[in-house]
PALOMI-454637 format. One record per atom (N, C-alpha, C, O, CB): residue number from 1; x, y, z. Coordinates in steps of 0.05 Angstrom, whole numbers, plus 5000, padded with zeros to 4 digits. Glycine has a CB too. Example, Ala and Ser with C-alpha at 12.3 -4.5 7.8 and 13.67 -1.06 7.14 Angstrom:
2
SITE  seq     u     v     w
SITE    1  5264  4886  5156
SITE    1  5246  4910  5156
SITE    1  5264  4934  5156
SITE    1  5285  4934  5169
SITE    1  5226  4911  5181
SITE    2  5257  4955  5142
SITE    2  5273  4979  5143
SITE    2  5258  5001  5157
SITE    2  5268  5023  5161
SITE    2  5282  4988  5114
//
This chain:
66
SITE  seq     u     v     w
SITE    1  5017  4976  5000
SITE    1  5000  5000  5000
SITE    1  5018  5025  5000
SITE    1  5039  5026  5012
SITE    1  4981  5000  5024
SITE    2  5007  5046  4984
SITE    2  5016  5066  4985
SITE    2  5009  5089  5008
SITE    2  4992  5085  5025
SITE    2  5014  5071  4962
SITE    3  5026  5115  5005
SITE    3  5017  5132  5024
SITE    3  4986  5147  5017
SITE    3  4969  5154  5033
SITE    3  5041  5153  5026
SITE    4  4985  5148  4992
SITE    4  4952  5160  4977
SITE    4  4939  5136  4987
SITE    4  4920  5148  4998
SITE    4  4948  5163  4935
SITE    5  4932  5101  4994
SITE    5  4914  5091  5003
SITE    5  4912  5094  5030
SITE    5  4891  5088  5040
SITE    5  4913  5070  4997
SITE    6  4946  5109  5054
SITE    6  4940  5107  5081
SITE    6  4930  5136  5083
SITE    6  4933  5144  5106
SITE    6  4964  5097  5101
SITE    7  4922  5151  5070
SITE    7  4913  5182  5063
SITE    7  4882  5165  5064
SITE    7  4872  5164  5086
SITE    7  4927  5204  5026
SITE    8  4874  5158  5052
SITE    8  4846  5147  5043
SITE    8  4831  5129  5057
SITE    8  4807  5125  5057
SITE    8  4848  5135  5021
SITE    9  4849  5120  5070
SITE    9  4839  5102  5097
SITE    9  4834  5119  5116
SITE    9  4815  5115  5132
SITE    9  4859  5080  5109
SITE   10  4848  5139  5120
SITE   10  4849  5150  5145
SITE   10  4830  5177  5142
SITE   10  4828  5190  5163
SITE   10  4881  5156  5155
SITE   11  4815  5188  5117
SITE   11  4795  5203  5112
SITE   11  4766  5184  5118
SITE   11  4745  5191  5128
SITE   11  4799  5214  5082
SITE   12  4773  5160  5110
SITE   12  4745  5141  5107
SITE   12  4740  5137  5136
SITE   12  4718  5143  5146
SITE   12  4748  5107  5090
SITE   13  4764  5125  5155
SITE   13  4753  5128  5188
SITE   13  4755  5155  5205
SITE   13  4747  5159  5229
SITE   13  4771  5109  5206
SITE   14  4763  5167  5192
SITE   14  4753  5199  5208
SITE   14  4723  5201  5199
SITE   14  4703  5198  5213
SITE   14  4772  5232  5196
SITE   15  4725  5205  5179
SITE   15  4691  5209  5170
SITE   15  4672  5193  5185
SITE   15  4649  5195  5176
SITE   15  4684  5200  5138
SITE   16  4674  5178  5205
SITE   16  4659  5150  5203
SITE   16  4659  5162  5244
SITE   16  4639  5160  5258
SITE   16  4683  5111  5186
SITE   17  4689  5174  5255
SITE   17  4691  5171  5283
SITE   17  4666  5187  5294
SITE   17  4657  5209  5286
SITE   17  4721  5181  5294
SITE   18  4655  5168  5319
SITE   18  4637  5175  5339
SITE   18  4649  5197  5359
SITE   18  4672  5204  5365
SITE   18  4630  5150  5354
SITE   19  4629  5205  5364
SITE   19  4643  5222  5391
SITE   19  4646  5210  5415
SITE   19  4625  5198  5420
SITE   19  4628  5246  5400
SITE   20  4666  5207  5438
SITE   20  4675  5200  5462
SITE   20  4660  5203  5476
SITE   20  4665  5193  5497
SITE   20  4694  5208  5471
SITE   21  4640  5215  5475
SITE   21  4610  5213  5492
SITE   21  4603  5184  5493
SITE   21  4599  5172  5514
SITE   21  4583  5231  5476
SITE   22  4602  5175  5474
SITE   22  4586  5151  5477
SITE   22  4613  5126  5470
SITE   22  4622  5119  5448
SITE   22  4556  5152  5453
SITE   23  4618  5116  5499
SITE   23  4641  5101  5500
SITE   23  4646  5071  5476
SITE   23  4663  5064  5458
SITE   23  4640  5092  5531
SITE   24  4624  5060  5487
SITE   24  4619  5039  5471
SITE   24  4620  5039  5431
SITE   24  4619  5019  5417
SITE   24  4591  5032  5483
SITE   25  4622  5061  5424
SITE   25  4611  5062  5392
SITE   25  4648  5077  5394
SITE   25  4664  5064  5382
SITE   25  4571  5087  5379
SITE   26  4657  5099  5404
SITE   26  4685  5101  5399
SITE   26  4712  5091  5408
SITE   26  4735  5099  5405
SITE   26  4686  5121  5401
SITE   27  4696  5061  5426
SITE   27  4725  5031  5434
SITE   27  4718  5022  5411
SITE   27  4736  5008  5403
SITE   27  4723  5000  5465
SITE   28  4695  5024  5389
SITE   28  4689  5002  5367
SITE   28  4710  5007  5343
SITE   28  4724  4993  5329
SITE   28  4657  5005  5355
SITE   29  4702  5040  5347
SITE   29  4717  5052  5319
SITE   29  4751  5059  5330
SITE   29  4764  5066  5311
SITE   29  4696  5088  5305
SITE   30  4760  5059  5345
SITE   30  4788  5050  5358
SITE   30  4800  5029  5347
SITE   30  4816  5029  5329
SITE   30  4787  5042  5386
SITE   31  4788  5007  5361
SITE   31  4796  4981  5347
SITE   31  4798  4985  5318
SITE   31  4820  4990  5309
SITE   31  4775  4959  5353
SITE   32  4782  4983  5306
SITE   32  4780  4986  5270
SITE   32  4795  5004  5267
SITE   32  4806  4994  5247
SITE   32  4752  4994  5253
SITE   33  4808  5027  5269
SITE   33  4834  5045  5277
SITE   33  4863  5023  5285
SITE   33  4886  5027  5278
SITE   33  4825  5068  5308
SITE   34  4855  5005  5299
SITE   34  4877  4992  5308
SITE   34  4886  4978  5292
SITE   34  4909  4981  5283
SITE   34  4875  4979  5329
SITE   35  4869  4960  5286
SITE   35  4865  4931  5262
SITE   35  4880  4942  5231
SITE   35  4898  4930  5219
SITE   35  4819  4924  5254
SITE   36  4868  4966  5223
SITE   36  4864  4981  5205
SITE   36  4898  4978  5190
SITE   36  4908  4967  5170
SITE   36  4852  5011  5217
SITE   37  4911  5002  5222
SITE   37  4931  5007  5217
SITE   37  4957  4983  5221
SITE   37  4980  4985  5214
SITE   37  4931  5028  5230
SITE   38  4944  4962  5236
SITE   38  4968  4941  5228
SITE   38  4967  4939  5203
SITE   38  4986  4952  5193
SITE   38  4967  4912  5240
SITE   39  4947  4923  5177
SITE   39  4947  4913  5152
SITE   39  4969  4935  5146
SITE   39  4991  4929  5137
SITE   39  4917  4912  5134
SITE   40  4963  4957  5151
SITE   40  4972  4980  5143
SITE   40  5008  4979  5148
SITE   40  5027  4985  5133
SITE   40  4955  5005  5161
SITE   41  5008  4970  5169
SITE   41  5047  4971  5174
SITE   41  5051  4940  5162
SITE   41  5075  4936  5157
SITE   41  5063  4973  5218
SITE   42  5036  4921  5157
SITE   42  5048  4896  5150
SITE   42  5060  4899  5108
SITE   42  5077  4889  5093
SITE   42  5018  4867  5160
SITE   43  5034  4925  5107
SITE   43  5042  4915  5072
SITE   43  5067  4939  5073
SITE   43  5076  4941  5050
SITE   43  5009  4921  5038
SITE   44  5083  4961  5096
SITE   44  5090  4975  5088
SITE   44  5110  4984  5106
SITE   44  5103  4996  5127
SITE   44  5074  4986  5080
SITE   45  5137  4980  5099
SITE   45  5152  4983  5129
SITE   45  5156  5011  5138
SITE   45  5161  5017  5161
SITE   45  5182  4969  5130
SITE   46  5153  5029  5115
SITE   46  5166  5056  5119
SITE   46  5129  5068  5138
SITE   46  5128  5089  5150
SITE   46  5180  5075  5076
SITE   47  5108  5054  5136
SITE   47  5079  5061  5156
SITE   47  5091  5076  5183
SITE   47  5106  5069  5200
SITE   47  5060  5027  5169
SITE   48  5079  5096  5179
SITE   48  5076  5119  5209
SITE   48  5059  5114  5223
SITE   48  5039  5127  5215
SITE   48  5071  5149  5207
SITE   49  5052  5098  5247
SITE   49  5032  5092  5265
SITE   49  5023  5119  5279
SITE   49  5000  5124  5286
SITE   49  5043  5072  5285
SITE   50  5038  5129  5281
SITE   50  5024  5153  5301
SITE   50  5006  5172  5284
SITE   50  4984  5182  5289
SITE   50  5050  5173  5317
SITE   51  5027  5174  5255
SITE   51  5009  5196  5241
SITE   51  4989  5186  5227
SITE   51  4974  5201  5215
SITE   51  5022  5211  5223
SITE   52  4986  5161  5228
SITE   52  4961  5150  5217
SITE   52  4935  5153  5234
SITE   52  4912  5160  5230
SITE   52  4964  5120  5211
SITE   53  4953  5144  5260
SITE   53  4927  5146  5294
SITE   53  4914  5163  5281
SITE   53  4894  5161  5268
SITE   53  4936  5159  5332
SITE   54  4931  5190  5288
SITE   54  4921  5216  5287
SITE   54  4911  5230  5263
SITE   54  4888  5239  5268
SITE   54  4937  5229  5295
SITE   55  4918  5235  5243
SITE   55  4902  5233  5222
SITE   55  4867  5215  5221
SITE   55  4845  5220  5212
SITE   55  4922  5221  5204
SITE   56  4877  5197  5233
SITE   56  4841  5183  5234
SITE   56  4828  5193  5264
SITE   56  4805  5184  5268
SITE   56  4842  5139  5235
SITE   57  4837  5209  5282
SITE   57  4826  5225  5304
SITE   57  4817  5258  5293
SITE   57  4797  5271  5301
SITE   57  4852  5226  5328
SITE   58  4834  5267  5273
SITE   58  4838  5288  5272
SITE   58  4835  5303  5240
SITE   58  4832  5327  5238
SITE   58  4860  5288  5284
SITE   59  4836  5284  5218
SITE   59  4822  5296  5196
SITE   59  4839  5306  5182
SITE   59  4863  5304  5189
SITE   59  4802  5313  5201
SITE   60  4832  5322  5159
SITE   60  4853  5319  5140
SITE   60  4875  5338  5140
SITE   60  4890  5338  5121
SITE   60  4842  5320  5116
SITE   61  4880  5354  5160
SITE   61  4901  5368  5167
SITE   61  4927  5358  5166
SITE   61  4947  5366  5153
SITE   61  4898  5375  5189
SITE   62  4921  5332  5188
SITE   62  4938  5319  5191
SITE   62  4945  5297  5167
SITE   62  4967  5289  5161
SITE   62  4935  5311  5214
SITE   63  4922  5289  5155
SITE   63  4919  5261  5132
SITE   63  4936  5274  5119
SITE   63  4955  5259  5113
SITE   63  4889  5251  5113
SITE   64  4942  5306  5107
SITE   64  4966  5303  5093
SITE   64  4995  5301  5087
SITE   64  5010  5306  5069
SITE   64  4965  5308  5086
SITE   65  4993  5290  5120
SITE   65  5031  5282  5125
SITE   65  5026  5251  5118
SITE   65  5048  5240  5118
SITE   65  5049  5289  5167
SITE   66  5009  5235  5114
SITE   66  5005  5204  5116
SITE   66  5024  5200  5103
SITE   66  5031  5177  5098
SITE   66  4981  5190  5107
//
């Protein structure tokens, strides 16, 4: 995978994140954040874990350092 699909992943689960109000629906979308971003470091050694986290917390500000 390239950096344009970890850009694209990480627009598709921002778009998608719940608000921390409601615990149960944003441990769900965490996990799928978690899961997400392993595939994500297995197809790609040079993968930024942190800036992916955050980019999928934080939207496309950050999506464009992915």
């Amino acid at each position: 995978m390239t950096r344009k699909h970890f850009r694209e992943l990480a627009d598709a689960l921002h778009s998608i994140r719940p608000s921390p109000d409601f615990p149960l629906d944003f441990a769900m979308w965490s996990d799928a954040v978690d899961k997400t971003a392993d595939v994500c470091a297995a197809s790609n050694p040079r993968f930024n874990l942190a800036l992916f986290i955050a980019a999928c917390e934080h939207g496309d500000g950050v999506a464009q350092k992915v």
